[in-house]
C-alpha positions, 0 to 999 in steps of 0.5 A: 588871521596872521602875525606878521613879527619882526625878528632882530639879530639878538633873537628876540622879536617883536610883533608888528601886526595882525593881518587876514591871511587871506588877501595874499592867496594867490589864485592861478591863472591859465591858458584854456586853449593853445596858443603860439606866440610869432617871434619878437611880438607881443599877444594879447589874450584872456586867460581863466582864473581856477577860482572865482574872485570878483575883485580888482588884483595884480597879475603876478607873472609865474616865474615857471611859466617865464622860462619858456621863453616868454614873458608876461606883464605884471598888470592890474586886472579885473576878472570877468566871468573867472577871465582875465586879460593877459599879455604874452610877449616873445623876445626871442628869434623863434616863434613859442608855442604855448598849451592849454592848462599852462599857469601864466601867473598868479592873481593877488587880491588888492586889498583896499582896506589895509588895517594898520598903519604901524604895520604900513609905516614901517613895511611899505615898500614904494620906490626908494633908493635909500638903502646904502650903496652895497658892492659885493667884492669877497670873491675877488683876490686881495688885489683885485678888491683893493683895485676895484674899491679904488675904482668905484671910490673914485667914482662915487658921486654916480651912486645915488644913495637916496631919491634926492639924488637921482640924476635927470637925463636929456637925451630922452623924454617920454611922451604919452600919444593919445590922439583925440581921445577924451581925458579919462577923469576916475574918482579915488578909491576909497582909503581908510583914515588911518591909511591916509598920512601914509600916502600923504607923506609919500607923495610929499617926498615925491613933491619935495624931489621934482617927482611930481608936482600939483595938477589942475589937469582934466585927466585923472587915475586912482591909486592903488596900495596893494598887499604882496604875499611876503606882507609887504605893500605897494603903492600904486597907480592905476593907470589902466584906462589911460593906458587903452587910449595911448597909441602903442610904441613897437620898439623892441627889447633885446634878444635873450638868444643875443645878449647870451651869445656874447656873454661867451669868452667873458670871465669876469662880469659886473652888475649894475642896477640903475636906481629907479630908472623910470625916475630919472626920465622927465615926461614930455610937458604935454604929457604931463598932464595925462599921468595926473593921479588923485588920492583920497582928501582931494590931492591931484598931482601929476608926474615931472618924471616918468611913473612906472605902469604906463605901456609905453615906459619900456620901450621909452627906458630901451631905446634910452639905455642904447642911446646912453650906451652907444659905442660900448655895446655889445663888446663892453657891455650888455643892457636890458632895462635898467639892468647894465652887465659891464663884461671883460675877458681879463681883469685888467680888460673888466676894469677899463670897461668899468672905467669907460 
């Protein structure tokens, strides 16, 4: 067993609970033959597990294995015989090849019997965008803050400080394409009693800010909370079955090799990273009823807004951002997902392409 303890400024500390350190063992994840992965594709493949488990668990990507040049989902699996289903994506201009024995990731253990719920309440980390807005200026001369700070003041009402502020947009909705496929209906998985105010409250906060609303659909996905390796959880839902069933989207992502090459003669360099992002585009109302999820006591809801771990949402967010930013790309900024670099070769430059 393990302490998870709570430490404060002054030193002292506080125990918040005990857990099984066991659930947050990580087990690798490996290519048992070579594989070559064509440029701007992505692979799908079964990989071995080094250690037998015969329990549902997130692949986690190896942050060593994505600087080949590829990368890999973060999905829910299920191992089969010590494999699991894997999926390689190539963004850039030339096919990578990959060789046996290499780690593609790591398996963490979803753990369905989270013991306390002071250690949930105050460690569980589903979407929010509550924590105050923060911009990081020291570097910059006296000036330079003092014109940047009047910059963003200016604008502050773009910066949502809480999940109630979150913006919708009409330039995209997403849409979940599943031809004659019968709806797919799962039972909730089982959730300890202690557990059950938890996901209840999170849901009411989703309800109270048109993230969701009630369903009555014929479709139907579990939920998931997961124990990550820092001892924090995740709220999840398992979407995997209506994922087999929806028609694939090819849009790509862009080129890592491009948004680098522009970067050059640039010197000054803005991040911004948009607050909850996938929460921001509404679902196509005839999809809605396809991404409804149960929980444990009989709740059945359904999304207004696009949840995370649907296999269409990347390319459904992509397409968006180059929609939103049209005009200004690549020259003013560069955008991948929800990450937007605002660049500059001057800072009088930087700050009008801020201001745009």
């Amino acid at each position: 067993m393990a302490e998870i303890v709570l430490k404060f400024p002054d030193g002292t500390t506080k125990p918040l609970c005990l857990f099984d350190s066991n659930i947050v063992d990580l087990l690798g994840v490996v290519l048992d033959e070579d594989l070559v992965v064509p440029a701007k594709h992505e692979v799908f493949k079964t990989a071995r597990v080094r250690n037998p488990t015969l329990n549902e668990s997130i692949l986690e990507p190896n942050m060593n294995f994505s600087g080949k040049g590829v990368l890999v989902a973060r999905v829910i699996v299920q191992p089969k015989e010590q494999r699991v289903p894997i999926q390689i994506i190539n963004p850039g201009t030339s096919p990578i090849k990959l060789y046996k024995g290499m780690t593609v990731g790591e398996l963490q253990q979803v753990d369905d019997e989270l013991r306390d719920p002071t250690f949930i309440n105050s460690k569980c980390d589903t979407p929010s965008a509550e924590d105050k807005i923060k911009f990081e200026l020291e570097h910059l001369s006296g000036e330079e803050r003092e014109r940047m700070e009047n910059l963003l003041n200016k604008h502050q009402d773009v910066f949502a400080e809480n999940s109630s502020e979150l913006g919708v947009t009409t330039l995209a909705e997403h849409k979940i394409e599943t031809g004659d496929a019968v709806p797919v209906k799962q039972l909730p998985r089982r959730l300890p009693n202690s557990l059950r105010t938890v996901v209840e409250d999170q849901v009411e906060e989703m309800l109270e800010n048109n993230i969701i609303k009630l369903s009555n659909s014929p479709w139907s996905s579990p939920i998931v909370l997961v124990r990550k390796k820092d001892g924090t959880c995740r709220f999840c839902i398992d979407f995997r079955k209506l994922n087999d069933v929806t028609v694939k989207d090819a849009f790509p992502l862009p080129q890592v090799a491009d948004l680098t090459d522009n970067l050059a003669g640039h010197q000054y360099f803005s991040t911004l990273d948009l607050a909850l992002g996938y929460w921001q585009v509404p679902v196509d109302e005839s999809s809605q009823e396809k991404t409804a999820f149960v929980i444990p006591g009989g709740g059945h809801f359904e999304f207004l807004r696009m949840p995370f771990g649907l296999t269409n949402a990347v390319p459904t967010f992509q397409r968006l951002m180059l929609a939103v930013l049209n005009g200004l790309l690549p020259l003013k900024c560069l955008v991948y997902l929800d990450d937007v670099l605002v660049v500059g070769r001057t800072f009088d430059q930087h700050l009008e392409f801020c201001q745009v």
